[in-house]
Steps between C-alpha positions, in 0.01 A plus 500: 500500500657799358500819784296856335860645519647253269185472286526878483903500401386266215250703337743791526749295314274381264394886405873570432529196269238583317521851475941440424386282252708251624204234553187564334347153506386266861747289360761734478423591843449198608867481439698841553304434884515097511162452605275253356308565176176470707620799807661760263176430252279635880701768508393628179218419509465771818676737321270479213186564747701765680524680172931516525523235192357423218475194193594580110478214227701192490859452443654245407835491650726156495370182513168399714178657516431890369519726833277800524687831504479673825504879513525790746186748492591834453239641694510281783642811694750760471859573711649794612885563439631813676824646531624879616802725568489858625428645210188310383243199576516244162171195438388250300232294447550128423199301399520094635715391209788754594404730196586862586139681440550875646809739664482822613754729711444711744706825574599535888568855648815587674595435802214201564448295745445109561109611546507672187657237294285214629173705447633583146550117500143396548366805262720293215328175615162638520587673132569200341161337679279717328509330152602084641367228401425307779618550893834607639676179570848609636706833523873438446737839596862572415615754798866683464743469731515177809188315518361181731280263239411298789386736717374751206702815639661757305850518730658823358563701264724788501289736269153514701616668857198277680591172314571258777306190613230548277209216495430546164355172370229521858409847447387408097382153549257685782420714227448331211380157704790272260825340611755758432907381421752715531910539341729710451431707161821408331459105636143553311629603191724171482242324556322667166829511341503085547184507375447730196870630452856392425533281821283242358791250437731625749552365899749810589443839401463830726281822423670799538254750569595876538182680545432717781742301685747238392447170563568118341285150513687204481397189337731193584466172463125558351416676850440865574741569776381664815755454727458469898352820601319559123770773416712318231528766233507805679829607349393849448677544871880404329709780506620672217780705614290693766190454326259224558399362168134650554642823419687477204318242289131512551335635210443857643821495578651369114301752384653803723817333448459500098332825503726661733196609692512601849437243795206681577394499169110333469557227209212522229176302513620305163806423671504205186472761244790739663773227556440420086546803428788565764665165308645694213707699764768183460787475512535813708318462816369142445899306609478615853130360540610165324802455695347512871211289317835234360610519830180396688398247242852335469484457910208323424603306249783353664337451783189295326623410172165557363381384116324855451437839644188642404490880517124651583360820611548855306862426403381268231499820315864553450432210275758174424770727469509594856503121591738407284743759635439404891628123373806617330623746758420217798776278315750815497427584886496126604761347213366165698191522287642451225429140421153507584367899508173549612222443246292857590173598279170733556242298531195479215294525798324823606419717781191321603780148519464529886147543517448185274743287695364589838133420314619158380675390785163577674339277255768214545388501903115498457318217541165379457267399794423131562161353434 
């Protein structure tokens, strides 16, 4: 006699067969799961009354009988993928299959505040509610800085003053009445860059992710690393000289940097559209910026000896140039390199790449309720 927890793991697994496309038959299932023909073919069968799963036409697919072609429903409910900085609240809307279906962005005000950003937070969720299909199943947030998955708390984070020990998965799931998973933002958009980007067929590769703040994810070994206290990546604290990292290569601060605006200097809403245009200032003011990037990067590298480093965030738009040069000038700072020098690209991925990887990884940890 199977307990409702295990019954309900199964179903869950079954849904991310199905919708992966990795099993789309109750024999495939019966398989990928080792369960008996008869027990995986229950299982679908509650599904299919639940509404999660539906049957196409028959296959025919090796030898044996034709299998009917199980489905996810897209309308079977919708998920919530939500990810934020200082600067601005990003959402999506993924229908059951994992299809993206709406984004929007939402602007935050200087100087906010954790209560700001969370009620900003549930506006987005609410936004996207207005034209679902079906209920809210999960919420799934990407939070800057150190964050507590298990207990749901946004640690800190150096760019909201109040940012510290905030419940932020309790305060929405009391809100919005769903489970609620939280990650780092940068740990979220590995997760979407395993998913929809170039770390598809990799097991190591870090995101390097110079936004606000600086900060990498690190995927080794197939696993997003979290380390003991949930901090692992937080190398926008290295020194630079004097400097923290933070400082000199954030995007606000590439573009003062490449601009030679002051420190006090507001950087433009479009900060994409600036740093493109602030690319044809190379070679002049660019070397300086690649060089503390080189250095960071080859540190990295030599330390992790990762296949890939995707680039994401508003520097993307110095283009594969800019890339290209951080790899070369890594190899002259660290002649160590040499033999192996760090593989470093922008990622195809866009600005909404945390919001869809906090959303999916969401999706991943729903489950259905047991009959």
């Amino acid at each position: 006699m199977r307990s409702a927890e295990e019954i309900q793991t199964n179903l869950g697994r079954i849904v991310l067969l199905i919708r992966g496309r990795q099993a789309t038959s109750r024999r495939g299932l019966a398989e990928e799961l080792n369960l008996s023909a008869t027990t995986a073919g229950d299982y679908v069968e509650q599904l299919i009354d639940q509404g999660y799963v539906r049957e196409n036409g028959i296959v025919k697919s090796g030898p044996g009988r034709p299998q009917r072609s199980l489905a996810a429903l897209p309308d079977a409910g919708w998920f919530a993928g939500v990810e934020f900085n200082a600067e601005r609240v990003q959402a999506v809307r993924l229908d059951f299959t994992g299809t993206v279906t709406a984004g929007i962005v939402r602007l935050l005000p200087p100087r906010i505040t954790s209560r700001t950003i969370l009620r900003e937070v549930t506006r987005a969720i609410e936004q996207l509610g207005r034209s679902a299909a079906g209920t809210l199943l999960a919420v799934g947030v990407g939070a800057p800085g150190v964050v507590d998955p298990q207990r749901g708390v946004g640690v800190e984070y150096a760019f909201v003053e109040d940012w510290h020990d905030v419940p932020v998965a309790d305060t929405l799931a009391a809100r919005h009445g769903v489970a609620v998973t939280l990650e780092n933002n940068l740990r979220a958009i590995a997760y979407a860059e395993r998913w929809l980007g170039g770390g598809r067929q990799l097991t190591d590769y870090v995101i390097l992710g110079p936004r606000h703040g600086f900060g990498v994810a690190i995927v080794a070994g197939g696993r997003v690393q979290t380390g003991s206290r949930h901090a692992a990546g937080e190398v926008g604290r290295w020194l630079i000289g004097k400097q923290e990292i933070h400082h000199l290569l954030s995007a606000p601060a590439v573009w003062r940097r490449l601009t030679q605006a002051s420190a006090r200097s507001e950087p433009p809403t479009d900060l994409r559209q600036a740093l493109a245009k602030a690319a044809d200032r190379f070679p002049r003011r660019v070397p300086p910026v690649v060089a503390d990037f080189a250095d960071v990067v080859g540190r990295l590298h030599l330390l992790l000896d990762a296949q890939a480093y995707f680039l994401h965030g508003p520097l993307t738009a110095l283009g594969p140039a800019f890339c290209e040069a951080i790899g070369r000038t890594s190899v002259k700072i660290m002649p160590a390199l040499a033999t192996s020098p760090p593989v470093i690209m922008a990622s195809q991925l866009g600005d909404d790449a945390g919001a869809i990887g906090a959303g999916c990884h969401a999706m991943e940890r729903w489950t259905p309720t047991s009959s």
